[in-house]
C-alpha positions as CSV (number, residue, x, y, z in Angstrom):
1,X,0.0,0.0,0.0
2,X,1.5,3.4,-0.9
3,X,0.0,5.8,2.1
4,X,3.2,6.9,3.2
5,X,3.1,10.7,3.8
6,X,5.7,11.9,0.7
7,X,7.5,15.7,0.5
8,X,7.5,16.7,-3.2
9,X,7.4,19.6,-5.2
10,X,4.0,20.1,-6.8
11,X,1.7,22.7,-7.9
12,X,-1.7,23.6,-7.1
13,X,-4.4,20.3,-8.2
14,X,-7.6,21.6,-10.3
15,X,-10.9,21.4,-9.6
16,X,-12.8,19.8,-12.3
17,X,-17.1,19.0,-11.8
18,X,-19.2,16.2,-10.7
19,X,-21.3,14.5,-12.9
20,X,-24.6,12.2,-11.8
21,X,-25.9,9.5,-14.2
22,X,-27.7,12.7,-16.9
23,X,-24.2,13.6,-17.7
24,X,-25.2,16.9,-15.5
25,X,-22.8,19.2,-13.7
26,X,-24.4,18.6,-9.5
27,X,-21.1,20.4,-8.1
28,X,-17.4,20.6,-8.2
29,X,-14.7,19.0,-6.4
30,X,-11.0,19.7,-6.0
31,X,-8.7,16.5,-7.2
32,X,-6.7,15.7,-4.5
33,X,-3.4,17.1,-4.0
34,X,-1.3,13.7,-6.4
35,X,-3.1,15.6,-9.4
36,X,-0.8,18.4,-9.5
37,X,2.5,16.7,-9.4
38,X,5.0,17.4,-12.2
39,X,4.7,14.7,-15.0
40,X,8.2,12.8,-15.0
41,X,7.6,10.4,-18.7
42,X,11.4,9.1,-18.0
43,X,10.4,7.6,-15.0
44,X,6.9,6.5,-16.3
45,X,8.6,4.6,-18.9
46,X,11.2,3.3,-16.6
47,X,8.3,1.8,-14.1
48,X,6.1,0.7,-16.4
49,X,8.9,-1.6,-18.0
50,X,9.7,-2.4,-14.7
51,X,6.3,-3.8,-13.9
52,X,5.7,-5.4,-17.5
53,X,8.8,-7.1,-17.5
54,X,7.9,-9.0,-14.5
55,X,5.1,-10.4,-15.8
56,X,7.5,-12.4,-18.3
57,X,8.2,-15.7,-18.2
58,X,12.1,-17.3,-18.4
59,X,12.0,-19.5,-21.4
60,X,15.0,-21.7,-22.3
61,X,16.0,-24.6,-24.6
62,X,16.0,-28.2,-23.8
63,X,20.4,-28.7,-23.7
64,X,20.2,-31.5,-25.9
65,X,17.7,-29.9,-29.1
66,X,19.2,-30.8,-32.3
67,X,22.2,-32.8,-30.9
68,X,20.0,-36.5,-30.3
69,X,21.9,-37.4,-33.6
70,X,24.9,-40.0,-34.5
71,X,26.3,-37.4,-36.8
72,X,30.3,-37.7,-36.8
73,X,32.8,-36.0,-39.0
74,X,34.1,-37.7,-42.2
75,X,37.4,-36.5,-41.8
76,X,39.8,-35.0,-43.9
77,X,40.9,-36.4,-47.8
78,X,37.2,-36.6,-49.0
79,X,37.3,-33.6,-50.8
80,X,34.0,-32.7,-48.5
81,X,33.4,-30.0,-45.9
82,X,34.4,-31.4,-42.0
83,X,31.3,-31.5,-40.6
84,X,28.8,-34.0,-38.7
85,X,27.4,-36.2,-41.4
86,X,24.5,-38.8,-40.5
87,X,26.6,-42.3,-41.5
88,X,25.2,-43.9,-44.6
89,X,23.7,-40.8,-46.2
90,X,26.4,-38.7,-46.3
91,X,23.6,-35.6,-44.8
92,X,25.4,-32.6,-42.8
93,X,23.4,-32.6,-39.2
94,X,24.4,-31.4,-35.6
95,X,25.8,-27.9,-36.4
96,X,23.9,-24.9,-36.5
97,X,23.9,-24.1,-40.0
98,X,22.3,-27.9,-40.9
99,X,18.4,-28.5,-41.3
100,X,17.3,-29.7,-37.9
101,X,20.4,-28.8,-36.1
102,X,21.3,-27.1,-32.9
103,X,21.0,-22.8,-32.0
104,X,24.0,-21.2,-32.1
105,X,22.7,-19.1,-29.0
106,X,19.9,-20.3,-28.1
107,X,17.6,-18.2,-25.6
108,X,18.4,-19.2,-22.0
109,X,16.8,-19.4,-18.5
110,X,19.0,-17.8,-16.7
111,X,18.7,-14.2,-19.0
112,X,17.7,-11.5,-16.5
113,X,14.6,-10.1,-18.2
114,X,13.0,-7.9,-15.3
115,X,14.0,-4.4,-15.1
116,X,14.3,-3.5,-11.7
117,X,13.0,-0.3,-9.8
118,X,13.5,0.9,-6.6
119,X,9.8,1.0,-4.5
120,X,9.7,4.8,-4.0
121,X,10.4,5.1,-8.1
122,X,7.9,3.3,-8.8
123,X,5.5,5.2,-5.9
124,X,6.5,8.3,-7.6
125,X,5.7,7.3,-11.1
126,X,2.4,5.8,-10.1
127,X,1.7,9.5,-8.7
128,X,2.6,10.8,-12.2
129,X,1.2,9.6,-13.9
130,X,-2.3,9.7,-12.1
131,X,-1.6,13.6,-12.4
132,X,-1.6,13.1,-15.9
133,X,-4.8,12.1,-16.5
134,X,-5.7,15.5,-15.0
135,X,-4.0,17.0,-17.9
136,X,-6.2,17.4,-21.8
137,X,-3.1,17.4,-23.9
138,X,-1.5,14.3,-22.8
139,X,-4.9,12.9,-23.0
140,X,-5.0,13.5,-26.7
141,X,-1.4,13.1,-27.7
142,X,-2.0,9.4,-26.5
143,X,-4.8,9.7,-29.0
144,X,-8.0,9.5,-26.9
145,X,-11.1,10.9,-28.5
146,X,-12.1,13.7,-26.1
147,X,-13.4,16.8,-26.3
148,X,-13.3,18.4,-22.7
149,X,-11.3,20.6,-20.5
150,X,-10.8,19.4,-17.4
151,X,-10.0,16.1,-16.8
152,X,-10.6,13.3,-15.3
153,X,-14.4,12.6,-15.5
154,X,-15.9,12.5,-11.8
155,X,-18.9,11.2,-11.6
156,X,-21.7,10.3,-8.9
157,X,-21.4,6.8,-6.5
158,X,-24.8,5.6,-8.2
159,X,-22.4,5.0,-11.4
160,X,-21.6,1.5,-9.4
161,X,-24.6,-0.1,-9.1
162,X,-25.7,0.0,-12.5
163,X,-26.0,-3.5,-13.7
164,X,-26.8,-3.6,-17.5
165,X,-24.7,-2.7,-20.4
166,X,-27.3,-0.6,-22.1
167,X,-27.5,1.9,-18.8
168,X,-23.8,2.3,-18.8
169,X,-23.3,2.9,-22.3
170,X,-26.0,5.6,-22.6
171,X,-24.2,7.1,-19.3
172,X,-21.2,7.2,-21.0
173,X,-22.6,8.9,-24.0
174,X,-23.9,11.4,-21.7
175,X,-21.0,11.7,-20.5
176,X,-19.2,11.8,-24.1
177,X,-16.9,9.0,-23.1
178,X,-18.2,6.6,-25.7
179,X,-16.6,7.8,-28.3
180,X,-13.2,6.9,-27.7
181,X,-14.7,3.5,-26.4
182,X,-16.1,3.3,-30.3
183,X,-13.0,3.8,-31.4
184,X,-11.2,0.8,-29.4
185,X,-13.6,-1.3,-31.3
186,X,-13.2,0.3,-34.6
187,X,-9.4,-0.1,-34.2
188,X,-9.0,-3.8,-32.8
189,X,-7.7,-6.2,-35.4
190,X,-5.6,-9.4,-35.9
191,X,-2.2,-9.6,-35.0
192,X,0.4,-9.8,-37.8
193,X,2.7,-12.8,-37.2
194,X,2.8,-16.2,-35.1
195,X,0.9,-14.5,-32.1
196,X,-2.0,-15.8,-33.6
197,X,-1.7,-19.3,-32.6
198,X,-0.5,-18.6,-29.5
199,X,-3.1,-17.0,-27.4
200,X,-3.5,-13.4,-28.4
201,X,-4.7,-13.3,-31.7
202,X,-6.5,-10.1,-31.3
203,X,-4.5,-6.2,-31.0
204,X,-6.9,-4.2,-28.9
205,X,-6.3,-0.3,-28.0
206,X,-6.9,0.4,-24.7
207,X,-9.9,3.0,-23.7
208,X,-10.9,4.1,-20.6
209,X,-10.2,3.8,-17.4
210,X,-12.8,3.6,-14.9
211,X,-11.4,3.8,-11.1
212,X,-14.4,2.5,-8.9
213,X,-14.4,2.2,-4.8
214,X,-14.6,-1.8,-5.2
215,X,-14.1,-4.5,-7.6
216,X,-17.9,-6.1,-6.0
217,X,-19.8,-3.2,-7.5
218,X,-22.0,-4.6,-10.3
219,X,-21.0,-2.1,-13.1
220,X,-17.1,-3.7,-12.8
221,X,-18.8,-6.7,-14.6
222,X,-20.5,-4.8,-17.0
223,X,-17.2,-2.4,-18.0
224,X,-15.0,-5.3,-18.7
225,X,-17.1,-6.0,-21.5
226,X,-16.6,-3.3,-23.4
227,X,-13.3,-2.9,-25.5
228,X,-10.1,-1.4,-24.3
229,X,-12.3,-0.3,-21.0
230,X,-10.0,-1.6,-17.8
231,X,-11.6,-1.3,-14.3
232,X,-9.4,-0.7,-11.3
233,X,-9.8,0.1,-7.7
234,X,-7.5,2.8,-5.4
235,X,-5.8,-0.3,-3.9
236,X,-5.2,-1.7,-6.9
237,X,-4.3,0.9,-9.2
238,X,-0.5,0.5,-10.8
239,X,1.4,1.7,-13.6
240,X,-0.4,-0.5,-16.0
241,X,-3.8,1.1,-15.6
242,X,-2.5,4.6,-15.9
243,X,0.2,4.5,-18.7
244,X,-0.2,1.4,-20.8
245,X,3.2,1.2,-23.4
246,X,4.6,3.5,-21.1
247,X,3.1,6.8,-22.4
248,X,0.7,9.0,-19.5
249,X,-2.4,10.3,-19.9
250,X,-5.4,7.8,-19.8
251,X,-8.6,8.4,-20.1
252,X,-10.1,8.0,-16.6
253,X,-13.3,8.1,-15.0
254,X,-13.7,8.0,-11.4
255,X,-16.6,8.2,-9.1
256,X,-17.0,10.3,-5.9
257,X,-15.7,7.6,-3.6
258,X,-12.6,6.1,-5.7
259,X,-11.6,9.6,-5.8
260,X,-11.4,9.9,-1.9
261,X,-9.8,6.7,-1.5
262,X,-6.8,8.1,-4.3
263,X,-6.8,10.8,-1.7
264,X,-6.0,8.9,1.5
265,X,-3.9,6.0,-0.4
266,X,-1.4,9.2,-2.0
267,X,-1.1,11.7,1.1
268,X,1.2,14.2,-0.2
269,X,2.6,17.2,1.6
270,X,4.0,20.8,0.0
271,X,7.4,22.3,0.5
């Protein structure tokens, strides 16, 4: 858990308004004070390879692929190239260069493939870039369809306990967050390459973020349905959720209560 009080540098948070379920302004509400931290893409980048990379599984090669032969060198005086040949048909085998024959370097175990970070890096960079969903242009530069000001969309507690698809879809027209939801869909397609066979056949943009107070609520069944839409909770918000690839400014919408729990979990003070 990341509620350790934390000194930084940070100017002042916006206040952006509350929406209920009409996609109608009912008040405002100042973000907490994580939403005006200064935007560090370095270390974004640098924590969200961190965390992706340890998702990765080692992978090696069995020690004896391509060498379960009784290939043995000729020798010298044929007039023939000195390498492994399968006895009675003369057929090169065992090196690397031969049909069916070993790696020359093949991909090992023991490759360090997780990019380490130090814990209050990746606290900061979490911070970031949840102040950078509070920002328009990072927003579109990561090529969201949006068209308002102040980011990110609050919106009522009701929000969690619809149930249906069709009630949250025509809230999130309302609140004209659709759009770029529209445009996932318009924009998933097949993967180029041997990906296909192996489990993720599909490319899918990601969407919008929707930060509710718990993962129970009914509409967090609803939201995973629709494409490039993740659903995450204060507790379990990471780098993942808020700068997928690496690059800040997703899309969020939040409802009343998320946004207090964001408060308490990243207690911040001013110098």
């Amino acid at each position: 858990m990341l509620g350790a009080t934390m000194i930084l540098l940070i100017q002042d948070a916006p206040e952006v308004p509350i929406y209920d379920l009409k996609g109608e302004v009912i008040g405002k509400i100042k973000l907490p004070k994580v939403f005006g931290i200064l935007v560090r893409k370095d270390l974004i980048r640098r924590a969200f390879h961190s965390a992706f990379t340890a998702r990765l599984q080692p992978k090696g090669r069995d020690p004896l692929a391509g060498k379960r032969t009784s290939a043995r060198s000729f020798g010298v005086g044929l007039g023939i190239a000195r390498v492994p040949r399968i006895p009675g048909t003369g057929r090169a085998a065992l090196i690397n260069s031969a049909v069916g024959g070993r790696l020359a370097f093949p991909p090992t175990p023991e490759k360090k493939i997780h990019e380490e970070i130090n814990k209050k890096e990746m606290k900061l960079a979490i911070m970031s870039a949840l102040a950078a969903t509070s920002q328009p242009e990072l927003v579109k530069k990561r090529g969201h369809v949006v068209s308002r000001d102040t980011l990110p969309v609050v919106v009522v507690d009701d929000f969690e306990e619809l149930s249906k698809a069709r009630e949250v879809r025509e809230v999130l027209m309302k609140l004209g967050l659709w759009d770029d939801v529209m445009r996932a869909k318009k924009r998933t397609r097949i993967r180029a390459g041997k990906g296909k066979m192996r489990g993720r056949r599909y490319k899918k943009p990601k969407s919008i973020l929707a930060i509710i107070s718990s993962n129970e609520a009914p509409v967090a069944d609803v939201l995973d349905n629709f494409p490039g839409v993740d659903v995450a909770t204060p507790l379990s918000l990471n780098i993942l959720h808020l700068a997928p690839g690496g690059v800040p400014g997703r899309l969020t919408l939040i409802t009343k209560s998320a946004l207090e729990g964001l408060a308490k979990r990243f207690e911040v003070s001013i110098i």
